[in-house]
N, C-alpha and C positions, 0 to 999 in steps of 0.2 A: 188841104195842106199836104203837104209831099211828106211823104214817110223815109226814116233813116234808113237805108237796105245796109249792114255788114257785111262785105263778102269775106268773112272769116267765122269758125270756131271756135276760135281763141276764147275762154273761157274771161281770158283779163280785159280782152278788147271789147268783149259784149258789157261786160262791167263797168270799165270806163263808160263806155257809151248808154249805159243804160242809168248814170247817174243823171245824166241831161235831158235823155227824151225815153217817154214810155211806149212809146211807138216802134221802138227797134223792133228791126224784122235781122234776123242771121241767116244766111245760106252760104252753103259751100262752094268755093268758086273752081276748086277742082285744076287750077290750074296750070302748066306746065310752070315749073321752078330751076330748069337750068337756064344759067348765065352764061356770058363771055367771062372767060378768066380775064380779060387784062381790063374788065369793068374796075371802077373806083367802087367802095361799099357806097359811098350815095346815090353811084348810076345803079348799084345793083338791086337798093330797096327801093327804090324811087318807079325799077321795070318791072317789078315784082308785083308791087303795089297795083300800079296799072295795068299789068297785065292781069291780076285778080278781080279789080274791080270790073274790068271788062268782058271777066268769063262769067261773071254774074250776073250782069248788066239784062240778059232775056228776060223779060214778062218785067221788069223794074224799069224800064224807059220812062215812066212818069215821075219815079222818084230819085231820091237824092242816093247812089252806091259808095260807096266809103272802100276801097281794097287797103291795105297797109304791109308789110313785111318787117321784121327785124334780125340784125345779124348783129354780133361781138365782133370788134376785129383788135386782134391782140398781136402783137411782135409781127407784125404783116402777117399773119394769118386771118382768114375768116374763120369763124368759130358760129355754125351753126346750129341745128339739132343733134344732138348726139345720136351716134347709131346704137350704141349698145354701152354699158358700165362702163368698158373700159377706156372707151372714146369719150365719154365727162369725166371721167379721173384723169385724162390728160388736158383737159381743159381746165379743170379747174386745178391742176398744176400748173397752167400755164398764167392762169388768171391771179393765182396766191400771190400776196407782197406786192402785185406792178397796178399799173392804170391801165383803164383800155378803156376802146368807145365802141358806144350802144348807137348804133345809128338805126333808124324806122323812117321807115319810109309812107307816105299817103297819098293818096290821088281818089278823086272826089270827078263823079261823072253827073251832071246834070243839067237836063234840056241837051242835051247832046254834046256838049263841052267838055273838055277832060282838064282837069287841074291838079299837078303835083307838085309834091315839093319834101324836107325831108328834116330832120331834126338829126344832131348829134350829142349826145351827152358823155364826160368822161368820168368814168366811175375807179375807185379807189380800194382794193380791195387790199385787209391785212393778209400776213400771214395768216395758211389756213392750214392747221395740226392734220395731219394723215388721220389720226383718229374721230375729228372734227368733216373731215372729207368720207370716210367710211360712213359714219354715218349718217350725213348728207346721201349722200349717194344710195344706202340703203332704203333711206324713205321716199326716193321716187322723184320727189319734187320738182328735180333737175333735169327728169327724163325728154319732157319734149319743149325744151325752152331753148334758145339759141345763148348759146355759152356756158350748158346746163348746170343756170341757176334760174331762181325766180327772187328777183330784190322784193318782191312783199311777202316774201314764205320767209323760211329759216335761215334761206342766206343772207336776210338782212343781219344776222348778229356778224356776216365777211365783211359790211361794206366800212370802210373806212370813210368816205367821203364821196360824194359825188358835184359836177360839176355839171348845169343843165336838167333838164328837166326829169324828176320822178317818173312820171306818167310812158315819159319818153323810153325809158330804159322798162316799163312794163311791157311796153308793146304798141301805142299809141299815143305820135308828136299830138298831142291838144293843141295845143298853141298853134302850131305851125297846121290844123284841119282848120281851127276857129279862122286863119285867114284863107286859107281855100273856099271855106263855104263862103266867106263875105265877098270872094271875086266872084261867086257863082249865085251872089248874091240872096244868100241864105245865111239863117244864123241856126248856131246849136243847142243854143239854149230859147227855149222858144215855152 
């Protein structure tokens, strides 16, 4: 049986996937992450993806590589990792009160075949109190997440609503791998 390879650290993306199969293997895919600016966010998680899965791809040739990426894109901006505080306090001023979309990207390499594809979800945030943001901000949470929040930590008390997939706005389309693996003719719950 072909074993899942992750090419991420993503603590949420290993979680997802480790609710399906016990066999997850994680490795770092280490891979170059600049874009073309005049990319669309779903050519850019979609390159991303595959370009991760494919820096992974050594010594895993027999098994199934999973890459993924996620970005926020707010007011035409992308809204990635923050680089420092004061780069998520401008994010998540930009994200307070409006909607914006989580798009993640996946691409699934196996038998030598590459298959991507990408998920979008639009999420709802209320207003969020400067003092409600301080403290956010204080505990980290938001540090290395794109749009620095994490909807299953403490920003879920921001979200207003969402439209589209949970999972998706974690960090990993489910839905849109469960039909990857089935052209690649694998399932993920196994």
């Amino acid at each position: 049986m072909k074993r899942l390879v992750l090419a991420s650290c993503s603590p949420r993306r290993k979680e997802i996937l480790g609710m399906f199969r016990r066999d997850l293997i994680t490795v770092s895919s280490h891979a170059d992450e600049t874009v073309d600016e005049n990319m669309t966010p779903a050519q850019i998680v979609t390159a991303l993806a595959k370009r991760k899965a494919e820096a992974a791809l050594r010594g895993y040739e027999k098994d199934i590589v999973i890459g993924s990426d996620t970005i926020v894109y707010a007011d035409g901006k992308i809204l990635g990792k923050p680089k420092d505080r004061a780069e998520a306090r401008d994010m998540l001023n930009t994200l307070s009160g409006c909607t914006h979309s989580v798009f993640s990207g996946v691409a699934v390499i196996c038998d030598g075949k590459e298959y991507t594809g990408y998920e979008e979800t639009k999420v709802t945030m209320r207003e969020i109190t400067d003092s409600e943001k301080d403290a956010y901000l204080r505990s980290g949470e938001g540090d290395d997440k794109a749009g620095a929040y994490g909807i299953q930590g403490m920003a879920c008390a921001f979200i207003e609503k969402i439209d589209g997939s949970y999972h998706n706005v974690m960090g990993l389309p489910v839905f849109t791998l469960c039909k990857l693996l089935e052209k690649a003719g694998e399932e993920l719950i196994k």
